[in-house]
N, C-alpha and C positions, 0 to 999 in steps of 0.2 A: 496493643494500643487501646487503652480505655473510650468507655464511648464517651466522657467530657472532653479529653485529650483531641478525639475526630473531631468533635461539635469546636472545638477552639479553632480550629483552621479555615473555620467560616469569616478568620480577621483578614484570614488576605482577598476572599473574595467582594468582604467591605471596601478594603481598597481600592480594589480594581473600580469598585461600582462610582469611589467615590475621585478617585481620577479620573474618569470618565465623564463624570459630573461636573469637575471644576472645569477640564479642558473640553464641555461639552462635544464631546464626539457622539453621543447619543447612540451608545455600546448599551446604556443599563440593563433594556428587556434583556439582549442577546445573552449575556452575560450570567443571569437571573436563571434564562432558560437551560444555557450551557449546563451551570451548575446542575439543575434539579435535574437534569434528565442524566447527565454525567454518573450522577450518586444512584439513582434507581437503577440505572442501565445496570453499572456495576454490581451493588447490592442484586439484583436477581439475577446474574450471572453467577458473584458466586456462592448462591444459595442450589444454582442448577449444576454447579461441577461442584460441588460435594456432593451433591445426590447422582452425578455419574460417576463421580471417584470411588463410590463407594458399591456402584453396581456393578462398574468394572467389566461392562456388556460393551460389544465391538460396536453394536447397532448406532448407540448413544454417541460413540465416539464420530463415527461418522453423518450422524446428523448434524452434527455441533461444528464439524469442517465445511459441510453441504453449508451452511445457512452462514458462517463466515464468508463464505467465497459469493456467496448469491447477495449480501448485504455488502462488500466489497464492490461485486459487479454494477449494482446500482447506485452507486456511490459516483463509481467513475463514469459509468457509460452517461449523466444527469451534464457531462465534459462535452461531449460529443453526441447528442439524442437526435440529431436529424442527419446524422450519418446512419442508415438504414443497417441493420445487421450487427452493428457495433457492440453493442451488449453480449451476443453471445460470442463474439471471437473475445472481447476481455474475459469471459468465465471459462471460456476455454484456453485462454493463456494462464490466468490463474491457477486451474486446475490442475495443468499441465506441469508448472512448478512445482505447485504443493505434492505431488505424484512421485516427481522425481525428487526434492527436497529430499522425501518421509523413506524415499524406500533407498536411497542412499547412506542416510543416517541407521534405518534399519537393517538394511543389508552386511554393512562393514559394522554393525555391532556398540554402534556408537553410542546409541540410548537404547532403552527399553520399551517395549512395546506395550504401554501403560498410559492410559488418560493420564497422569501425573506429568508424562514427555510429550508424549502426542499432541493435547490440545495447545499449551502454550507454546509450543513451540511452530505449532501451525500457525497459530493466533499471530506471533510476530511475523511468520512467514508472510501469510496473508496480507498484514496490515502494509508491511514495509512495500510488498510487490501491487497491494493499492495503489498506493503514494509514484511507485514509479510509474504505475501506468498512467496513472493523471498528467504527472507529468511528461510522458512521451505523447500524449493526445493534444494538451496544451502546447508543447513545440509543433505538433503536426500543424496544427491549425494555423500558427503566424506562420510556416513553411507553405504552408498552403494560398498563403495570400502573398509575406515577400515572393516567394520563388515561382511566382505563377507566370511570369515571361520566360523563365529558363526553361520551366514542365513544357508550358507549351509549342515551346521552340523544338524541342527532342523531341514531341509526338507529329511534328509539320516536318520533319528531319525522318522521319520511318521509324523510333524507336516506338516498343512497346511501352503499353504503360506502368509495367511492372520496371522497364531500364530507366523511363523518365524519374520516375517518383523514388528510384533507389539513392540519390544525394538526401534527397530530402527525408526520407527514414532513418538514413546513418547517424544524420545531424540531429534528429531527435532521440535517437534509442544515446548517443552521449549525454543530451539535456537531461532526461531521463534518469540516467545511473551519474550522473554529477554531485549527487546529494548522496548518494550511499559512497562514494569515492572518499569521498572529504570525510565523509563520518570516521571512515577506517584509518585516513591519515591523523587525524587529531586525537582519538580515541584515548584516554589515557593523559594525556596530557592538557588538551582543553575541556574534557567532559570524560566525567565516570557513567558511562551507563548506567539505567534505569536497570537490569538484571543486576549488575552485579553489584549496584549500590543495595538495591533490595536484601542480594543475601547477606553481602555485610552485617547490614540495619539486623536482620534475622539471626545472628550470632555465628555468619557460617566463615570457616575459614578466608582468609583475604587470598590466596595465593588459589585456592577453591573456586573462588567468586571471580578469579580471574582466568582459571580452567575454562571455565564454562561460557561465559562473558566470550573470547575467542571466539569457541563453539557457534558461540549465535552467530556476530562478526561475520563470520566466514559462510558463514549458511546466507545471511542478507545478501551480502557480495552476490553470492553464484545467483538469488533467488532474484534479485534488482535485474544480471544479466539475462536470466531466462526469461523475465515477463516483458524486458524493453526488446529483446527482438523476437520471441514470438508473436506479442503484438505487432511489429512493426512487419511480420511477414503474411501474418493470421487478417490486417487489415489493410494492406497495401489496395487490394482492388476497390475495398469500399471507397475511398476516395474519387474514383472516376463513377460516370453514369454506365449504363451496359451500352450505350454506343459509342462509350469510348472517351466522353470528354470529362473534365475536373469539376468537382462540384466547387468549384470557388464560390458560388452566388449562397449557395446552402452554408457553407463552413463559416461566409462572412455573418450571415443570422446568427448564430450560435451566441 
């Protein structure tokens, strides 16, 4: 793509600014900002993975994972911040995925052990098991406030607060992986993915492009299940105080 060709696609972002305009919703800064920081973000990312494509050092590789998962963690835990602790049980659920994703894929031979497979394919891992973790912390929280006569009634009944709070984690680790379910049912027929439309665009075989496209697929699936209930087992105690009760009054601030 030429650089007039990029510079022309600055027309839909006119759009949006100017919808937003007439239907004053008063999106324009957000929009403006999205943009500029969207194109730099990218632009020096990948000016920094050519220059680790090209080092081909393990180091690089795993800095560039570290700082996805740490910039994911804060992403999500900004969801749940006066839940004490919460940050790092999401970088350790994160973690925990990307772990077993990478050595799964590398074990049975599946890709190549090359920043050209490693990062991007972390990079989705990551992002997608972001996204579900937001959203199992966001059902936590309305579970935390509907179901607060049920939690409390099992803990005035002798249950632990690990048995009280287990309806209410099931129910989110489903809200959770809801959005990666749907994606995998429609796939293909209401949406080409962004992989495999990309290789297309790139001239790569279509039947290729849909080799691999699967691949991701199926790696998001297991990587949505891993992050929605380790988080949901990694955070079950931070919800109660250490003497035992719900932080309902704290989760309702949030």
């Amino acid at each position: 793509m030429s650089n007039l060709a990029l510079a022309s696609t600055l027309v839909f972002v006119a759009v949006t600014i100017l919808l937003s305009m007439r239907q004053k919703l008063g999106l324009e800064k957000e929009i403006i900002v999205g943009t500029i920081r969207s194109a730099v973000q990218l632009l020096f990312v990948g000016y920094v993975l050519h220059m680790v494509f090209d080092a081909k050092h393990p180091l690089f590789m795993v800095v560039i994972v570290a700082a996805m998962i740490a910039v994911a963690t804060w992403n999500v835990g900004k969801r749940a911040k006066e839940i004490p602790g919460i940050k790092t049980r999401i970088a350790l659920a994160l973690a925990c995925t990307e772990a077993v994703t990478m050595a799964l894929l590398l074990g049975f031979g599946i890709i190549e052990a090359i920043p050209q497979f490693i990062i991007p394919i972390s990079g989705i891992t990551i992002g997608s098991s972001m996204i579900v973790a937001g959203l199992f912390l966001n059902a936590m929280k309305r579970e935390m406030d509907a179901a607060r006569g049920e939690i409390e009634a099992l803990l005035a009944l002798g249950a632990t607060a690990k048995q009280a709070i287990h309806a209410s984690i099931k129910r989110s680790v489903r809200s959770g992986m809801i959005p990666t379910l749907d994606g995998m049912k429609t796939t293909g027929l209401v949406q080409l993915p962004g992989m495999m439309t990309g290789m297309i665009a790139a001239g790569a075989d279509p039947v290729e492009a849909v080799r691999y496209q699967i691949l991701i697929m199926f790696v998001l699936s297991s990587a949505a299940a891993l992050t929605a209930m380790l988080l949901g087992l990694l955070s079950a105690p931070l919800w109660f105080t250490e003497d035992g009760r719900l932080r309902v009054q704290d989760v309702k601030k949030l």
